[in-house]
C-alpha positions in Angstrom: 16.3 65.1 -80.0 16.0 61.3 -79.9 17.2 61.5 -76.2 14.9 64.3 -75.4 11.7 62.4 -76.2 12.8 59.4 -75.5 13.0 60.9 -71.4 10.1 62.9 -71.8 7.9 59.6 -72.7 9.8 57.7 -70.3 8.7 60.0 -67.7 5.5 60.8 -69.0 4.8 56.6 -68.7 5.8 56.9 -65.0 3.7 59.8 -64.3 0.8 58.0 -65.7 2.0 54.6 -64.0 2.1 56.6 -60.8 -1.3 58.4 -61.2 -2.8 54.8 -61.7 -0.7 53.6 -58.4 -2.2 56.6 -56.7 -6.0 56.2 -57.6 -5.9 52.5 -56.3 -4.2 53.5 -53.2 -6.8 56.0 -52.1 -9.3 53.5 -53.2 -7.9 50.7 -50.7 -7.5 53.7 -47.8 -11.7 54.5 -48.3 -12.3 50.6 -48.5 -10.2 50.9 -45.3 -8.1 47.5 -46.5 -5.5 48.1 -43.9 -4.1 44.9 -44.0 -3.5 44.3 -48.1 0.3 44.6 -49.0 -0.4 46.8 -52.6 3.2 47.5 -53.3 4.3 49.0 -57.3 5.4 45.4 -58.4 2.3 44.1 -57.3 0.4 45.6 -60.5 2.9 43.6 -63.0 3.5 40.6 -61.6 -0.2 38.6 -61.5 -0.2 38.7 -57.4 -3.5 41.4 -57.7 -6.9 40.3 -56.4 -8.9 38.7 -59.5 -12.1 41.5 -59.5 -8.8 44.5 -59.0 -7.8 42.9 -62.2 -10.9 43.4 -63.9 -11.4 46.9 -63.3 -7.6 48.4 -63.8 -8.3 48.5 -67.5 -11.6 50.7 -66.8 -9.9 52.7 -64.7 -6.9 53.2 -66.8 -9.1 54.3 -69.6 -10.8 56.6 -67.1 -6.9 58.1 -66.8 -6.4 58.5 -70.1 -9.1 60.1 -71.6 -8.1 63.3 -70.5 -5.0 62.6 -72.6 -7.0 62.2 -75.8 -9.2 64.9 -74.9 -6.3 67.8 -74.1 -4.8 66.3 -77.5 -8.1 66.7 -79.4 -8.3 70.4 -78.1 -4.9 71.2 -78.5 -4.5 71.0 -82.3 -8.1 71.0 -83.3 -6.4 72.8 -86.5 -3.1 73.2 -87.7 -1.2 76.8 -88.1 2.4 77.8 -87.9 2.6 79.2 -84.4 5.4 78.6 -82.3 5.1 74.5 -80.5 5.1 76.1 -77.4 1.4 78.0 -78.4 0.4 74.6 -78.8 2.0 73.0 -75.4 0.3 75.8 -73.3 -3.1 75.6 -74.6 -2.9 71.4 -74.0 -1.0 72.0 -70.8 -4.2 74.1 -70.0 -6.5 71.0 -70.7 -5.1 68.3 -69.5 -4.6 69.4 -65.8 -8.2 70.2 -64.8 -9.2 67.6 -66.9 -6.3 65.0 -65.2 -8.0 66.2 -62.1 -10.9 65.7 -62.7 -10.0 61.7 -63.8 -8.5 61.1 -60.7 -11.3 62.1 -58.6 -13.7 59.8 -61.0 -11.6 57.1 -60.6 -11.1 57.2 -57.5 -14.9 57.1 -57.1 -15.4 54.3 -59.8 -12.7 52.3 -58.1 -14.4 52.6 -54.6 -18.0 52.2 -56.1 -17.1 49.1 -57.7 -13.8 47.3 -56.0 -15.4 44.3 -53.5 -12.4 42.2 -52.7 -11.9 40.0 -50.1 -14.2 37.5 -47.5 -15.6 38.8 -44.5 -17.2 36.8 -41.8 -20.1 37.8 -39.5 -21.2 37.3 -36.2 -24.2 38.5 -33.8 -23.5 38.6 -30.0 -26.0 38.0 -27.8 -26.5 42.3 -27.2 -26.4 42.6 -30.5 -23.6 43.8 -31.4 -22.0 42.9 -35.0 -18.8 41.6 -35.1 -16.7 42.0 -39.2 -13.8 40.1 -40.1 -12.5 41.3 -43.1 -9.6 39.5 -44.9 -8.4 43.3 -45.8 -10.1 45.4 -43.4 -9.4 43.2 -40.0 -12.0 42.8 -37.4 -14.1 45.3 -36.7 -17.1 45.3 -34.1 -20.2 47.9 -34.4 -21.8 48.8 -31.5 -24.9 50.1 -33.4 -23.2 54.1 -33.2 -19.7 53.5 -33.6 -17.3 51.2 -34.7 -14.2 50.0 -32.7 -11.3 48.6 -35.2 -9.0 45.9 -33.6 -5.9 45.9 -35.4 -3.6 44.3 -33.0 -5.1 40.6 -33.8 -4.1 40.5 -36.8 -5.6 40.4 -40.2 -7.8 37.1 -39.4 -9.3 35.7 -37.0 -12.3 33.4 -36.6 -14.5 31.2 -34.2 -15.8 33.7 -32.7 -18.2 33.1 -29.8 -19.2 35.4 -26.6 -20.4 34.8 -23.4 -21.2 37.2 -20.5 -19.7 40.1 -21.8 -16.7 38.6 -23.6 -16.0 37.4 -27.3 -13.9 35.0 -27.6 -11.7 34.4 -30.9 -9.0 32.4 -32.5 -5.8 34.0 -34.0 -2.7 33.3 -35.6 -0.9 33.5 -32.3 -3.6 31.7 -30.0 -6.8 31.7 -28.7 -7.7 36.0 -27.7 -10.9 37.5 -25.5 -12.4 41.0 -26.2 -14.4 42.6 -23.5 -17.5 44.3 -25.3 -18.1 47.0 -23.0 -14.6 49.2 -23.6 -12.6 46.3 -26.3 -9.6 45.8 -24.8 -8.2 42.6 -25.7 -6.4 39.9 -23.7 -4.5 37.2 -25.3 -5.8 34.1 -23.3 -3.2 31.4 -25.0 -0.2 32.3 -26.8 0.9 28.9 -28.6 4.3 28.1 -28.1 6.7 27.9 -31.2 6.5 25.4 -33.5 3.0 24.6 -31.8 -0.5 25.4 -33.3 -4.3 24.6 -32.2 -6.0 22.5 -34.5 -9.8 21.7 -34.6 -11.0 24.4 -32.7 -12.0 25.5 -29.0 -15.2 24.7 -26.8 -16.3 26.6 -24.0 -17.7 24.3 -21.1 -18.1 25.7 -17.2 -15.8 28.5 -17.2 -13.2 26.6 -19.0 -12.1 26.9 -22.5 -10.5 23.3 -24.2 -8.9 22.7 -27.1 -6.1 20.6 -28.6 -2.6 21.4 -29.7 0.2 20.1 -32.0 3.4 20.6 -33.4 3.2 21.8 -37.1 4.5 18.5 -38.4 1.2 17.0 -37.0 3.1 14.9 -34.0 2.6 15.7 -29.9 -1.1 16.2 -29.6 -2.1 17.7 -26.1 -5.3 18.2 -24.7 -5.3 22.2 -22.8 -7.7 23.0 -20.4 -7.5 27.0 -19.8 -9.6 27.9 -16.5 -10.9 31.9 -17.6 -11.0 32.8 -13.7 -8.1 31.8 -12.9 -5.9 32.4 -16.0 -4.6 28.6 -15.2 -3.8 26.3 -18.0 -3.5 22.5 -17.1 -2.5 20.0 -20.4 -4.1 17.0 -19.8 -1.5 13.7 -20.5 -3.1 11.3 -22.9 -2.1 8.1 -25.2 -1.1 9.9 -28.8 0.0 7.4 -30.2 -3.6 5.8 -30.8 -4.9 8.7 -32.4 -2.1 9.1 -34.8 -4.0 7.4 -37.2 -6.7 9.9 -37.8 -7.3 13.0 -38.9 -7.3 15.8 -36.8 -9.2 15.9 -33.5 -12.5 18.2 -33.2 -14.9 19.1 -30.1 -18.0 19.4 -30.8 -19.9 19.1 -26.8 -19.3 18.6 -23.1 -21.5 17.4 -20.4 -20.5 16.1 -16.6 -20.7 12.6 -15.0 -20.7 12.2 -11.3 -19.5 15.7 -10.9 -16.5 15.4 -13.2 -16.0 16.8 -16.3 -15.7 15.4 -19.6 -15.0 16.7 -23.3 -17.3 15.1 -26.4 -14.3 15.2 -30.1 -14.9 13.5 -33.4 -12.0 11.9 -35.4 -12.6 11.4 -39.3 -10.6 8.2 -40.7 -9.2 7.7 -44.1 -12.5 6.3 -45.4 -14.4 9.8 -43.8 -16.3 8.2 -41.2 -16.8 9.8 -37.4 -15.3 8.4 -34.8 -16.9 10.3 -31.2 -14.6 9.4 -28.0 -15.2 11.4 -24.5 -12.5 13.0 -22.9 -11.5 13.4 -19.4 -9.5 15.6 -17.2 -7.4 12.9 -16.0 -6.7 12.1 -19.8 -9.0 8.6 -19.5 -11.0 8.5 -22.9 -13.6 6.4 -24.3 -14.8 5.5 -27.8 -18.5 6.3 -28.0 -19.7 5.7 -31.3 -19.0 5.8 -34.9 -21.3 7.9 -37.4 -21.6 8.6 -41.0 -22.4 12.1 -40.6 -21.2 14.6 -38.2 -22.4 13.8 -35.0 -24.3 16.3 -32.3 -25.0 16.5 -28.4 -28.4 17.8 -28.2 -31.0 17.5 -25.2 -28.1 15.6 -23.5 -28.5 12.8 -26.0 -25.2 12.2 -29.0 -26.9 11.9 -32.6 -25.0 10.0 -34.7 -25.9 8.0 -37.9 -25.6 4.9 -39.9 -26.5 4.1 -43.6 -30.0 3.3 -42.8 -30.6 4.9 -39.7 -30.2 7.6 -37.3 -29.5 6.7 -33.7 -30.1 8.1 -30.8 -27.2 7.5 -27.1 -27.8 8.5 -23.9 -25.8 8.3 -20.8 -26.7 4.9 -19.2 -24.5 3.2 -15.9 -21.6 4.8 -16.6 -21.7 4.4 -20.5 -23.3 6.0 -23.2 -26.2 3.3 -24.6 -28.5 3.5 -28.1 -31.9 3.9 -27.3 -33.4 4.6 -30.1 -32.6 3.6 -33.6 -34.9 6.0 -36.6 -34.7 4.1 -39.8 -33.2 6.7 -42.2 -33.3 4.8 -45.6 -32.9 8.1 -48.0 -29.8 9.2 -45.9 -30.7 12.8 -45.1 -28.2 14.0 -43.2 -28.7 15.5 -39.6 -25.1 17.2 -37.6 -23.8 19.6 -35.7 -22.4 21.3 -37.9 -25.8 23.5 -38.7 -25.2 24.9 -34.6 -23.6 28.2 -33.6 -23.8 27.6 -29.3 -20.7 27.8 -27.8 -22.4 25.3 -25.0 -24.9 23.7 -27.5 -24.7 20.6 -25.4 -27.0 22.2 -22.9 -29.2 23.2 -25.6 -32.9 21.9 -25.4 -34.4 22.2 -28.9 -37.7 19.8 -30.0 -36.6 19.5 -33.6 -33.5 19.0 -36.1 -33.9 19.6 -39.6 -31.8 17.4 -41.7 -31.1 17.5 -45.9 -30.4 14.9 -48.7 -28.6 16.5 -51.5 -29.6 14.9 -55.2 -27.1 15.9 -58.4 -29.3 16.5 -61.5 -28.5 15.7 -65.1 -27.3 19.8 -65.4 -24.5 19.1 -62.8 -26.6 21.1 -60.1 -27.7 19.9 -56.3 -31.0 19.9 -55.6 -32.2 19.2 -52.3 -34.8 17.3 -49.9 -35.6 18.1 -46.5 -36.6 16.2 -43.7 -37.0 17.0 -39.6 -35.8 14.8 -36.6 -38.6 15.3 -33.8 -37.0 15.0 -31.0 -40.2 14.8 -29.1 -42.0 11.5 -30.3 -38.4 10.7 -32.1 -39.5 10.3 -36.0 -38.0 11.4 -39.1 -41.1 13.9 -40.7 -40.7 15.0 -44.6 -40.4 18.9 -44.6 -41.9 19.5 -48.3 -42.4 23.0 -47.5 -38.4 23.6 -47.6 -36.9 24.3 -50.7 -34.2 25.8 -49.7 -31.2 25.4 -47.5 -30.5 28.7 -46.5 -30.9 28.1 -42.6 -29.1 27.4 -39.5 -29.8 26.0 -36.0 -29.3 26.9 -32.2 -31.0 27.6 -28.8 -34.9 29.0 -30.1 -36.5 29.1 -33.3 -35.5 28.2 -36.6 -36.0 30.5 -40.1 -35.7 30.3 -43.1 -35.5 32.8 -46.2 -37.0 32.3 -49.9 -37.7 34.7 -52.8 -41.7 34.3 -53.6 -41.1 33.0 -57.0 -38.2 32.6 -59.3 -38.2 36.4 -61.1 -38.7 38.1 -57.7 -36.1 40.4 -55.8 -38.1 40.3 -52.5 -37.6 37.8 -49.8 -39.6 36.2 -47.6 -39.1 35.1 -43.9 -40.3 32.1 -42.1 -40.2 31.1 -38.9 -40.1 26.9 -38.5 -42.1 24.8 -36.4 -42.9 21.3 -35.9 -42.6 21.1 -40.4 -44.4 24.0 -40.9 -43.3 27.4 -41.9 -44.8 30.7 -41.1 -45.2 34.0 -42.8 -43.5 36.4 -40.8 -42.1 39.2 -43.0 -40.9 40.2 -46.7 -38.1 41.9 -47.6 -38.9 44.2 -50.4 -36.6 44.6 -53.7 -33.3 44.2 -51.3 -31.2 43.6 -54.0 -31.7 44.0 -57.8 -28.6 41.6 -58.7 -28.5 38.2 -59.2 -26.1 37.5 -55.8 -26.5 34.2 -53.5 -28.5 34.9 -50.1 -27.4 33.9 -46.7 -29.1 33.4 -43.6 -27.2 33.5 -40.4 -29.0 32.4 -36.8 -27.3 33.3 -34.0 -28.7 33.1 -29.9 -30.2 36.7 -30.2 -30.8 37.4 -34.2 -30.4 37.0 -38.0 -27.6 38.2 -40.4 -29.0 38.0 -43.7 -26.9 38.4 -46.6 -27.4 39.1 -50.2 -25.0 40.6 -52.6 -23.3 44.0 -50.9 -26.7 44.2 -48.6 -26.5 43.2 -45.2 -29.4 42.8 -42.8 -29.4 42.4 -39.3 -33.0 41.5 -36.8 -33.3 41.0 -34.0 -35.6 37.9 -32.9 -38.4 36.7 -32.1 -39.4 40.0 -32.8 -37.4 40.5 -36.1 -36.8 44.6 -35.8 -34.4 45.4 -38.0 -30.9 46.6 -36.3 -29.2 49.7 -37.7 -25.5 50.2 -37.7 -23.9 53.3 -38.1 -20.4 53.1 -40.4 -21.6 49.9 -41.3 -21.0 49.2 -45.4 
């Protein structure tokens, strides 16, 4: 007898083990996370996301109340009938009730299971490019949506132009054509090899750097997109060795040649801006506190009491300008999206100067670069940093007052903000909002809500199969 229960508990512990196994697989396949390894082991040994964790004790409870229930029902009061009067009337219970527990945790599961970053992106024909870190990349058209699977579970730096966007992945740099999504792998790295610090796309021509994993033989690749050509430009490594990796930020062209704007952080954090050419000359530009930028064809870079303006001057780039900048509010490219933003013309920057208060939080101040009459303006009517920066107009997003689950757009200009729109009740929980700009729109993020406009004209844009 010992031997008989002892089997039928084991087995009734795997059934249940495997009922739990089974709800959280369906739950992945609707969440459609393709590309996370859930294996049996995986629910013992500590490797489960932290929010799955959280919610496989609700759901097990959800599996075991029928249990109790078919129990409950099956000896609600005691007579001397045969066992097997009792085992039929509980066997009864517990299998609509059992199915009736998988379906509601399968549903609570999928209602409530949010695992995973994604990353967003607008092209310019508004289309909505998803990179899930379960789910893969995924790009809605606005009535269906076209899974890419054979990137690879992440990829990122996205950017399009004319028809194309263009992507980094584990195995290189990859192009997607955005009227039928067929995919070309534009640069495989070798082995051992691996791009660090990015790509920039300049006159037809995508350049980037390369090294061996253990950090030694930088190269400098220059992949012509017409041609499918890739040329690796020679240049002296062993000068660079000293700094941390390489990053291009710009290009522009001198006397009809072609040369390549990349920052280099040193051990004490500061910016170091060279110019690259094809023939692998170089030239130190500038140093700068904060990251530095190519806008209007002038390189905006900064010191601890000012920021100053370069241009291009016999051959060399000269300051012109130098903007006392005394509270440090830091101005950078790292606020732009454009692929080419060193042809961007824009007639303002908006810089910040983060202050830690007693309570351990950041608040922040706000000022704007004109790049018109070249002054640093405050911007008191910012008080928040929820922005970012390109070709066009700038926004910004705010909720009216602290208790308030609307949101507000503005549209920035010359320091001052304009009512454009509100958002009504968007999001009833206490989540984080994002604002994404991009050349054509906005991504607005809050919570599981996800809105998409167009601008200037800010219509909202719908997406069908879009969570």
């Amino acid at each position: 007898n010992f031997l008989v229960l002892f089997f039928i508990s084991l087995f009734g512990l795997m059934a249940f083990l495997g009922s739990l196994f089974l709800v959280v697989r369906i739950a992945f396949a609707l969440k459609d996370y393709y590309f996370y390894e859930l294996e049996v082991y995986t629910l013992f040994n500590g490797e489960l996301d932290e929010v799955l964790i959280k919610l496989l004790p609700w759901t097990t409870l959800i599996l075991l109340l029928p249990l109790v229930v078919a129990f409950v029902w099956a000896f609600r009061k005691w007579d001397a009938r045969p066992a097997r009067v009792h085992n039929l009337r509980f066997s009864k219970a517990l299998v609509p009730l059992g199915a009736v527990a998988l379906i509601v945790a399968v549903l609570f599961l999928n209602l409530t299971l949010n695992i995973g970053f994604r990353i967003l992106y607008l092209t310019r024909d508004h289309q909505l490019v998803e990179n899930h870190a379960y789910s893969g990349l995924k790009i809605y058209d606005g009535q269906h949506v076209h899974k890419i699977r054979e990137l690879g579970e992440y990829v990122w730096g996205f950017g399009d132009h004319e028809g194309a966007l263009f992507l980094m992945t584990h195995r290189g740099i990859a192009s997607i054509d955005l009227s039928d999504y067929s995919q070309t792998l534009l640069y495989e790295c070798p082995p051992g090899r691996e791009i660090e610090g990015g790509y920039r796309y300049f006159d037809g021509t995508l350049a980037f750097f390369t090294q061996k994993r253990t950090g030694k033989d930088r190269r400098f690749e220059l992949l012509d997109l017409s041609s499918g050509s890739l040329k690796t430009v020679e240049w002296d490594l062993a000068y660079f060795s000293r700094y941390v990796r390489p990053w291009l930020f710009a290009a522009d062209t001198e006397g009809g040649e072609r040369f390549w704007f990349f920052r280099l952080r040193d051990q004490d954090r500061k910016q170091h801006v060279y110019r690259l050419w094809e023939d692998g000359r170089y030239e130190h530009v500038a140093e700068s506190l904060d990251f530095p930028l190519v806008v209007n064809r002038m390189l905006v870079t900064s010191s601890e009491e000012d920021v100053i303006l370069s241009r291009l001057e016999d051959g060399r780039y000269q300051t012109f300008k130098k903007i006392a900048n005394p509270e440090g509010f830091r101005f950078g490219n790292v606020w732009f999206r454009e692929m080419d933003q060193n042809l961007v013309t824009v007639s303002e920057i908006y810089g910040y100067l983060s202050i830690r208060r007693p309570d351990r939080r950041s608040e922040y101040r706000f000022a704007r670069l004109d790049l018109e009459d070249l002054s640093i303006q405050p911007a008191e009517n910012m008080r928040t940093w929820n922005t970012q920066f390109g070709r066009g107009d700038h926004y910004l997003i705010e909720r009216p007052d602290g208790d308030s689950q609307d949101l507000n757009i503005y549209r920035l200009h010359k320091g001052e903000s304009t009512f454009l729109k509100t958002l009504a009740r968007i999001d009833p929980q206490k989540y984080e909002y994002k604002l994404g700009k991009f050349a054509t729109g906005l991504i607005i993020e809050k919570g599981k809500r996800v809105m998409v406009f167009s601008v200037p004209a800010l219509e909202e844009l719908k997406f069908k199969k879009f969570n």
